[in-house]
C-alpha positions in Angstrom: 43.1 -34.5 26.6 44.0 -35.9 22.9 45.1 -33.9 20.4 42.3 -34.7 18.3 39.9 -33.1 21.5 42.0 -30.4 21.5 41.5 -29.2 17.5 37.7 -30.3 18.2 37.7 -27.7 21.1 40.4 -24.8 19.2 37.2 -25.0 16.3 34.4 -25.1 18.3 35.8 -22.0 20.5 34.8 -23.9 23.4 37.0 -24.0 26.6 37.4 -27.7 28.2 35.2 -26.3 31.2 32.7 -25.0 28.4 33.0 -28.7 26.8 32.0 -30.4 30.4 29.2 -28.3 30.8 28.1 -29.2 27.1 28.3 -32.5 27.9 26.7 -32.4 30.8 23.9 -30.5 29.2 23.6 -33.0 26.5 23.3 -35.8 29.1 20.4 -33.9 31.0 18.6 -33.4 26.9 19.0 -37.1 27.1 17.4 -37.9 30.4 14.4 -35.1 29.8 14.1 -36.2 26.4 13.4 -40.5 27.6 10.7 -38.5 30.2 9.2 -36.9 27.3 8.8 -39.9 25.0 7.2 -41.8 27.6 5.1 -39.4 28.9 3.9 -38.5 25.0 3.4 -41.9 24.0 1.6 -43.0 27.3 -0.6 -40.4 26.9 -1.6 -41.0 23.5 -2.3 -44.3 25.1 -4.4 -43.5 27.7 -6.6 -41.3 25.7 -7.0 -43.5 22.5 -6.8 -47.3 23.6 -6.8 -47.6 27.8 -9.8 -49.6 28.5 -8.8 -52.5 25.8 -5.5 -52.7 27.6 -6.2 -52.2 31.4 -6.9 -56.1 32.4 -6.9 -59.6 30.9 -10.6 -59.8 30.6 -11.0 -56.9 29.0 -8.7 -57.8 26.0 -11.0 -58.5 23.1 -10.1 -60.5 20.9 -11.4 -57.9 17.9 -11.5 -54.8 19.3 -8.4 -54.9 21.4 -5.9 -55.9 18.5 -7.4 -53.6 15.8 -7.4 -50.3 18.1 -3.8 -51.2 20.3 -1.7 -51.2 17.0 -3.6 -48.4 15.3 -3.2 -46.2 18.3 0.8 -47.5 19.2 2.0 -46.9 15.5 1.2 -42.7 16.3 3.8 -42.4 18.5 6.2 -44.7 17.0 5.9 -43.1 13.4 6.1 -39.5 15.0 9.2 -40.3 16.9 11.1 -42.7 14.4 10.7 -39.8 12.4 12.4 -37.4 15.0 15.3 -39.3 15.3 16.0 -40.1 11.8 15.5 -36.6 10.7 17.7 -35.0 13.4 20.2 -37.5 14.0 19.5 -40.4 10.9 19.2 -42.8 13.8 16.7 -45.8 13.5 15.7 -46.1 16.8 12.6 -44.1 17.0 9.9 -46.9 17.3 11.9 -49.2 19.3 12.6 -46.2 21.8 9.0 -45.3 22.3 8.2 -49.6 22.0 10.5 -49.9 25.2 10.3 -46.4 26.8 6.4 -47.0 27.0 6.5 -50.1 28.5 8.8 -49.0 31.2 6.3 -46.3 32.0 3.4 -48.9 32.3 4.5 -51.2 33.9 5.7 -48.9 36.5 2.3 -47.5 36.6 0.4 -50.5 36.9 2.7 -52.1 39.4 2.2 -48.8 41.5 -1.0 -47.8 40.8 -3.0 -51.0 40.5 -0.6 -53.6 42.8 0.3 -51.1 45.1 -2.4 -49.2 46.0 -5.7 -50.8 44.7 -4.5 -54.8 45.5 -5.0 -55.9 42.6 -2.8 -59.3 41.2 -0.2 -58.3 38.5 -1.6 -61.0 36.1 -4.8 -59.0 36.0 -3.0 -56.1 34.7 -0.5 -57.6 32.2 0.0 -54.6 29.6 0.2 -55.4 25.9 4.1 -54.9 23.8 4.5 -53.5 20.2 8.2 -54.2 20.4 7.8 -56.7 17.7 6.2 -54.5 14.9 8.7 -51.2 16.2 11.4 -53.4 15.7 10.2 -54.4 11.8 9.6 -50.6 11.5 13.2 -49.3 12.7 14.8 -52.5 11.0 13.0 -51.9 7.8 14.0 -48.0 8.0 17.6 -48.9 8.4 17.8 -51.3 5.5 16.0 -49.5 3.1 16.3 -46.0 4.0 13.0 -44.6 3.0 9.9 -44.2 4.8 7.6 -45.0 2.1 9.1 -48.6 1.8 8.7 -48.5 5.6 5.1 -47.0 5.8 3.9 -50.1 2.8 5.5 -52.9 4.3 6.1 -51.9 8.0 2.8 -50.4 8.5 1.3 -53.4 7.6 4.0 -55.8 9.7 2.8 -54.1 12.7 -0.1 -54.8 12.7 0.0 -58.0 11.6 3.2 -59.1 14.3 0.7 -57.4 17.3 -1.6 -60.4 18.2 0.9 -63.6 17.4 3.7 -61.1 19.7 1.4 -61.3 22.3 -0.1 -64.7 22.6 2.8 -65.8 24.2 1.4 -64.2 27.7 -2.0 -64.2 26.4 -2.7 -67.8 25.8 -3.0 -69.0 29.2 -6.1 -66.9 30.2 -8.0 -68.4 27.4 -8.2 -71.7 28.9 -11.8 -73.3 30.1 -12.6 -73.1 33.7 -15.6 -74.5 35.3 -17.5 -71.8 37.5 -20.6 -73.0 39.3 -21.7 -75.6 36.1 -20.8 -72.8 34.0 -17.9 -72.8 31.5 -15.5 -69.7 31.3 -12.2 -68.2 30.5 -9.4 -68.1 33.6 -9.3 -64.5 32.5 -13.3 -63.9 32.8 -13.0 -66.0 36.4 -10.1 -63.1 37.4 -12.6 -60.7 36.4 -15.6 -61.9 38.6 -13.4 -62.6 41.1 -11.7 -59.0 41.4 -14.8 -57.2 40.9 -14.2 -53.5 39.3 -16.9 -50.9 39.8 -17.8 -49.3 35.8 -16.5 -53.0 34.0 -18.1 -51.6 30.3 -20.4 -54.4 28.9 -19.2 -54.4 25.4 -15.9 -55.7 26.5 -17.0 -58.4 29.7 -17.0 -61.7 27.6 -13.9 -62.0 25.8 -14.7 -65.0 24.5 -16.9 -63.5 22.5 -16.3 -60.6 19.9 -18.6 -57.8 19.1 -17.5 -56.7 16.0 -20.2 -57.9 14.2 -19.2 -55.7 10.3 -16.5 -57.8 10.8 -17.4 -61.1 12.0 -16.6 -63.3 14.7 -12.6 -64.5 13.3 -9.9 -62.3 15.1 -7.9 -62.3 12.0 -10.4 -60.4 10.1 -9.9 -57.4 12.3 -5.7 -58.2 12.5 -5.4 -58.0 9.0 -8.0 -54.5 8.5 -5.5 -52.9 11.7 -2.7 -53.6 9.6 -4.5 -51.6 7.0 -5.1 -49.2 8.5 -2.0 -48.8 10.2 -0.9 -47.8 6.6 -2.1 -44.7 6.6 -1.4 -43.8 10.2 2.4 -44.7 9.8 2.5 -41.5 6.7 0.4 -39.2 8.6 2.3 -39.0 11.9 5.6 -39.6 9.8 4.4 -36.0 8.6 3.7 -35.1 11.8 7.0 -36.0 13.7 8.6 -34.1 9.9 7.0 -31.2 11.1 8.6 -31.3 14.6 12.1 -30.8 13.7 11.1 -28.2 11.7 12.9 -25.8 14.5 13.7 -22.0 15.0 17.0 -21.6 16.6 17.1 -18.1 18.8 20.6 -16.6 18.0 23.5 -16.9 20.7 24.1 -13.8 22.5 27.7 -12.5 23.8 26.5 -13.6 27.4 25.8 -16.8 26.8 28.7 -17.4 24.6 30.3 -15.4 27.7 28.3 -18.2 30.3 30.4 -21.2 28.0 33.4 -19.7 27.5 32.8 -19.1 24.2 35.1 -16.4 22.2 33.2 -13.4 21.1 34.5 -12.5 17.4 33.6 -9.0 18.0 35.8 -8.6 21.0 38.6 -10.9 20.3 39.6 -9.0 17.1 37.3 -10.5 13.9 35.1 -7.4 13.2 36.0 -4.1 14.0 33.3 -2.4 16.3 31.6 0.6 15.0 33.6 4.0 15.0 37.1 2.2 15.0 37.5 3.1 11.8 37.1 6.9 12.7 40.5 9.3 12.6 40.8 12.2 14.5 42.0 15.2 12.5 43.6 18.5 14.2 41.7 21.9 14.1 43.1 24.6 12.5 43.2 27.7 14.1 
């Protein structure tokens, strides 16, 4: 043990087996708190923006990339703000970015290629890692979330769809299928046949989101909009967590950690020390 280790220990009032179990402790926070982040943000997923992301053919080219960034930033914002509150780290987004797609890809490898059969390029989940890096990046530099919510916000939304094409593009290319022209990813679809396939989302060579028009861009740029406004509001939201009571420490948990208790090592006088004992007089 260093003499610096030492002092840290002498002011802290922690023993050097209190200081292993508080590191020990801290590396358990760390392993329940990655479980909790990808649960959270997997979850918001799930709920909010699933059936865009579940197969190739179901990937719309308007629908999909104006929900899938509006739903992602959520989690991002919520936690970036955690971490930078609490610790002034910026690695919020990029934490739930790559946390998330650990958890997905697990559960579509178990889930759909385990159990169900079904090929892993059917299931190819979509990333955010470009825009969470441009929002952690952008946090670092400037230090301020408002600069972050104007121009990240935006960034995000608008890095979603290019960040993806690169595993996208293929299943977009024209396939004959019995003197009919389709998509590789709409022949994947007929082929593996899923029970429930919604309508609105079977052709994706074909969008629906007729306020909008037919160009994808039209809904990339009004997701980065919107995006905007979700960035501030779970910002607040993730402000609002760290917003923590702490219980106070009792003597048997400073006891538990080897912790020394003021009271009995001499600090404060306990009650009715201060009281003399006088004779009687007869």
């Amino acid at each position: 043990m260093t003499k610096n280790d030492a002092a840290v220990l002498t002011a802290a009032e922690l023993s050097p087996q209190a200081a292993k179990w508080s590191r020990t402790f801290d590396y358990m926070i760390i392993v329940i708190a990655a479980f909790l982040v990808m649960s959270v943000t997997y979850l918001n997923f799930l709920l909010l923006a699933g059936d865009w992301d579940f197969f190739i053919d179901f990937k719309d080219r308007e629908y999909w990339v104006l929900i899938y960034p509006i739903v992602q930033i959520m989690m991002a914002a919520a936690f970036q703000a955690i971490f930078w509150n609490l610790f002034r780290l910026p690695i919020g987004a990029t934490a739930a970015a790559l946390l998330f797609t650990l958890g997905v890809w697990i559960e579509r490898y178990q889930s759909w290629g385990g159990l169900s059969y079904f090929p892993i390029t059917l299931v190819v989940p979509g990333t955010f890692f470009a825009g969470a890096l441009i929002l952690d990046g952008m946090l670092c530099i400037t230090r301020s979330f408002v600069v972050t919510g104007l121009f990240g916000g935006v960034l995000f939304g608008l890095t979603f769809y290019p960040s993806n094409w690169a595993f996208l593009a293929p299943y977009f290319q024209p396939v004959k299928l019995m003197d009919s022209v389709t998509s590789l990813a709409s022949l994947m679809g007929y082929t593996f046949a899923r029970t429930g396939t919604p309508e609105y989302v079977r052709l994706i060579e074909r969008g629906t989101l007729r306020t909008f028009g037919s160009p994808v861009w039209v809904s990339v740029f009004f997701s980065a909009f919107v995006c905007i406004f979700q960035y501030f509001f779970w910002w607040l939201v993730g402000t609002l967590a760290t917003k923590a009571t702490f219980i106070p420490v009792g003597y048997r948990f400073k006891q538990l950690y080897g912790m020394k208790d003021k009271v009995q090592s001499g600090g404060a006088k306990p009650v009715g020390a201060e009281i003399k004992t006088t004779g009687v007089v007869a």
